[in-house]
C-alpha positions as CSV (number, residue, x, y, z in Angstrom):
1,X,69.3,-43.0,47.9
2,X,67.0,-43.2,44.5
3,X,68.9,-40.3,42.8
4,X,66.7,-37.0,41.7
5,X,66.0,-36.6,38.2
6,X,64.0,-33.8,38.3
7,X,63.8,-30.4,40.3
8,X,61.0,-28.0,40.8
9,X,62.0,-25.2,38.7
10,X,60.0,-22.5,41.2
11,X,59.6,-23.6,44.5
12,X,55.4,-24.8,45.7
13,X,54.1,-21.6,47.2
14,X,51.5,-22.3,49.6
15,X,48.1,-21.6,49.8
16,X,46.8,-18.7,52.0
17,X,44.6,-20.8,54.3
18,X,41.4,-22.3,53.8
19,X,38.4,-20.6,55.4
20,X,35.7,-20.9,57.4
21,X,32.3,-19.9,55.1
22,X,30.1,-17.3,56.5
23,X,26.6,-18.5,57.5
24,X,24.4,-16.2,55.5
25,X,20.4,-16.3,53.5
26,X,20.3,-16.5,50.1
27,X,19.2,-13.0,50.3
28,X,22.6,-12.0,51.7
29,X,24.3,-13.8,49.9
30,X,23.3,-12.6,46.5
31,X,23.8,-9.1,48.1
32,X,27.5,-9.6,48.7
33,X,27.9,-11.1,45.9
34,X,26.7,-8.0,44.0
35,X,28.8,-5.9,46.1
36,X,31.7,-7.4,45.1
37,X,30.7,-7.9,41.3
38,X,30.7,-3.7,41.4
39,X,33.9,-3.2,43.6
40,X,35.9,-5.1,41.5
41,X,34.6,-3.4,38.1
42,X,37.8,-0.8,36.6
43,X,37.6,2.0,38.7
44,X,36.5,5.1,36.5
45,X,34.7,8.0,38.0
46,X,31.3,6.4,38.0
47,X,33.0,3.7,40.0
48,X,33.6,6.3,42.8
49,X,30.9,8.1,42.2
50,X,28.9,5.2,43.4
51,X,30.8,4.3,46.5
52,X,29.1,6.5,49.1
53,X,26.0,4.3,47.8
54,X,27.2,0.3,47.7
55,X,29.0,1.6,51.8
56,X,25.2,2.0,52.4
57,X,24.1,-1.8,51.8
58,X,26.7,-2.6,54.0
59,X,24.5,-2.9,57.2
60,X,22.5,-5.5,55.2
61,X,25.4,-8.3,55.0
62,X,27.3,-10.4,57.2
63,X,29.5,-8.4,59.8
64,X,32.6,-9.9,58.7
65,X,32.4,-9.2,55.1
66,X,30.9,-5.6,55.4
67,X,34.2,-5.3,57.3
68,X,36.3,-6.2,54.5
69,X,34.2,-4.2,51.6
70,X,34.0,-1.5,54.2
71,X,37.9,-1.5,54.2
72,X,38.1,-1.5,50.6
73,X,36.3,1.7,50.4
74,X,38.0,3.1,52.5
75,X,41.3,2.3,51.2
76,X,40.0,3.4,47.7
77,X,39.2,6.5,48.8
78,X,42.4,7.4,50.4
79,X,44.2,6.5,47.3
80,X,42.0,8.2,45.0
81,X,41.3,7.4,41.6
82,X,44.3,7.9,39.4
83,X,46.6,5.9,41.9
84,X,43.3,3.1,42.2
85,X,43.5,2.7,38.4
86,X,46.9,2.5,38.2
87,X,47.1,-0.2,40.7
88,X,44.2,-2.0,39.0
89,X,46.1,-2.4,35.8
90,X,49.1,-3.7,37.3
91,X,47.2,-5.6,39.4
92,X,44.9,-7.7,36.6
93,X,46.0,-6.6,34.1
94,X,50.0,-7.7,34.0
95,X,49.5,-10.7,35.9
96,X,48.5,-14.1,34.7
97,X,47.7,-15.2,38.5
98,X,45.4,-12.3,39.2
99,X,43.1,-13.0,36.1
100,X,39.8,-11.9,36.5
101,X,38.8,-14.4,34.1
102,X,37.6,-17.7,35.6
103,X,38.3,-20.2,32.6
104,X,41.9,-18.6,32.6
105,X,43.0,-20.7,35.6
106,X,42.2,-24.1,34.5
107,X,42.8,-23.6,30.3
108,X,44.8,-20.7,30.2
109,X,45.3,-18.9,26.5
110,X,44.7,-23.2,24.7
111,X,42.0,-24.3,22.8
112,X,39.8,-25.4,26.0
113,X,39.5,-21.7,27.0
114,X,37.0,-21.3,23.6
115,X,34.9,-24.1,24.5
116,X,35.2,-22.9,28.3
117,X,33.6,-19.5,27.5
118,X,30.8,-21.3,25.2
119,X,30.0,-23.4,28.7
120,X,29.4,-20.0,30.3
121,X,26.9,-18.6,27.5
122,X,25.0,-21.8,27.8
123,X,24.5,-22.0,31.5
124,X,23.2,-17.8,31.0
125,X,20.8,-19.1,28.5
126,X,19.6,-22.3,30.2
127,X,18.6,-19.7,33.0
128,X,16.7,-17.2,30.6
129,X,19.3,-14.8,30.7
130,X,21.8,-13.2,27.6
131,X,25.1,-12.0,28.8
132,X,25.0,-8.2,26.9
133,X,28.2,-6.9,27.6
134,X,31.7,-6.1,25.8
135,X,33.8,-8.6,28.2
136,X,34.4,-12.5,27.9
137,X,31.1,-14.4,29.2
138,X,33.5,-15.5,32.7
139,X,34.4,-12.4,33.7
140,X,34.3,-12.8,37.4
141,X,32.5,-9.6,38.2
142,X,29.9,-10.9,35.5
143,X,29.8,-14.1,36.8
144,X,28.8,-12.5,40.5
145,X,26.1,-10.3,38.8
146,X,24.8,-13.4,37.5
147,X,24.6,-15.2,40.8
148,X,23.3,-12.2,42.6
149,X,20.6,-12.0,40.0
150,X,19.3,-15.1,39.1
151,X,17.6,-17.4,41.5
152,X,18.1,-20.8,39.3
153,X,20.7,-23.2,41.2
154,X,23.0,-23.3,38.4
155,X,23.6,-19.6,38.7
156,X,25.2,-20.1,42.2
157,X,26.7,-23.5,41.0
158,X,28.5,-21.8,38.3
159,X,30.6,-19.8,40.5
160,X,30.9,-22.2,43.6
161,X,32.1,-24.5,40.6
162,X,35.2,-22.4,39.2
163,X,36.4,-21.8,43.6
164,X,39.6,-23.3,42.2
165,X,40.3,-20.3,39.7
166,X,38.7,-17.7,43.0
167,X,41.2,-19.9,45.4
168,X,44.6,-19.4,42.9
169,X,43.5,-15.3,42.8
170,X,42.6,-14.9,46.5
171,X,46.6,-16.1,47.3
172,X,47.8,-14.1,45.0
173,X,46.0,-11.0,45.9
174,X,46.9,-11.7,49.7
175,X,50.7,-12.4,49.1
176,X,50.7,-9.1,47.4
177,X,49.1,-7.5,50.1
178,X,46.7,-6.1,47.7
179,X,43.9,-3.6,48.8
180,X,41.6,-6.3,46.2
181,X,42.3,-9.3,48.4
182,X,39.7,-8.2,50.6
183,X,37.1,-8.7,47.7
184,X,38.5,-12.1,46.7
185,X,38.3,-13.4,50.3
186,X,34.5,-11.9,50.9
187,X,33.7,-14.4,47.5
188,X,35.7,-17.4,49.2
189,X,33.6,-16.5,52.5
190,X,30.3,-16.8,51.0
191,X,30.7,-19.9,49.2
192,X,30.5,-23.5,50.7
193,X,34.0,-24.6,52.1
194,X,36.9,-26.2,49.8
195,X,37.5,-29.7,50.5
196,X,41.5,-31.3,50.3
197,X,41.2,-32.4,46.9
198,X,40.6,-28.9,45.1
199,X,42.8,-27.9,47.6
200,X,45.7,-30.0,46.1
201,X,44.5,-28.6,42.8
202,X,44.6,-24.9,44.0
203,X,47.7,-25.2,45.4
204,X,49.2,-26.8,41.7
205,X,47.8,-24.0,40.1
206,X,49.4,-21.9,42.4
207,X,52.8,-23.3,41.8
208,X,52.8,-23.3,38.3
209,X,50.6,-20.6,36.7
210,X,47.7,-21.1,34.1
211,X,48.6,-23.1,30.7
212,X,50.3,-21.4,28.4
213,X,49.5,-22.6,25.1
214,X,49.2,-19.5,23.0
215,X,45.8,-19.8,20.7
216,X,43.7,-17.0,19.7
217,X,40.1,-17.3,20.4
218,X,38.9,-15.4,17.1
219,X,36.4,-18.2,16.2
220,X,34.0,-17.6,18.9
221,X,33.0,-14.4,16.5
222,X,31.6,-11.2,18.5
223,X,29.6,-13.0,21.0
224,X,26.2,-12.6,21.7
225,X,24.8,-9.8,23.4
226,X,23.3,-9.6,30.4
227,X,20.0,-9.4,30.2
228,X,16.8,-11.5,31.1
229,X,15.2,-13.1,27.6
230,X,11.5,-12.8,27.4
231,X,9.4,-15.4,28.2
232,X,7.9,-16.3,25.0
């Protein structure tokens, strides 16, 4: 027997099942997508305040997803908004796999996560648009906004691309049995299927968390100002 030099220090978790995408229009899809970019903002009042509102596009997406938004709402609702926050900030907040921050999974806090967040800015401005908000340029929430609102191919390809990162948060959310999983899984739904090779790479990520190098990302400066440029 070839003796065993090395052991797994935490044992492989495994994924929480591929799935099947939903069959939907661009039109719907950029409406979930939406949806889900507003559900998984922080949850302040204006947050809730809007909820009887996003429950009414419901009827205008795929059954299976207005189900799981639908559930979301309602479990948001019942837990009201100081318990919501609370769980929010445990939830992404303490947790390096829930990240909501799609470079995060593949570079974690190295060097590559500065040159990462550039890759985002530029694929905004190659489609006319300026990200004009206080949070990092892959902010997933951000990132939907962007494919809901921008017709240009590399607006959906941008998000399709980073599945891995969406993959590695859905099975944490769902092995938490966290009311956000819901939102994670209506992404995964809505995008084409993963094949076994990003799989394999999910499921490493999984296992053994983002990188950890510890860099600070000061020289990216305050970055730029989302918002369509003008044409001229």
């Amino acid at each position: 027997m070839i003796p065993r030099l090395f052991n797994r220090a935490t044992p492989r978790r495994r994924l929480a099942g591929t799935l099947e995408p939903v069959a939907m229009k661009r039109a719907e899809r950029a409406r979930v997508h939406m949806l889900v970019s507003l559900l998984l903002d922080y949850p302040d009042q204006q947050w809730f305040a809007r909820l009887d509102e996003l429950e009414t596009h419901l009827g205008s997406v795929p059954a299976p997803i207005a189900q799981l938004l639908g559930d979301f709402i309602e479990a948001a609702r019942s837990l009201g908004s100081t318990e919501v926050q609370r769980l929010y900030v445990q939830t992404f907040d303490l947790k390096r796999k829930c990240s909501l921050y799609l470079s995060y999974f593949a570079t974690g806090d190295t060097r590559k996560r500065g040159t990462a967040l550039v890759t985002f800015l530029e694929a905004y401005r190659a489609t006319g648009w300026e990200f004009n908000a206080d949070e990092l340029p892959d902010y997933l929430p951000a990132v939907l906004e962007f494919s809901a609102r921008c017709d240009d191919p590399i607006a959906e390809a941008l998000l399709s691309s980073h599945i891995e990162g969406i993959e590695v948060l859905r099975t944490a959310l769902e092995s938490m049995g966290s009311h956000w999983a819901g939102l994670i899984r209506s992404i995964t739904l809505s995008l084409p299927q993963v094949d076994l090779e990003t799989q394999e790479r999910v499921l490493a990520l999984v296992s053994e968390g983002p990188p950890t190098e510890t860099v600070g990302l000061s020289f990216l400066g305050n970055l730029p100002p989302f918002s369509p440029r003008g044409n001229g």
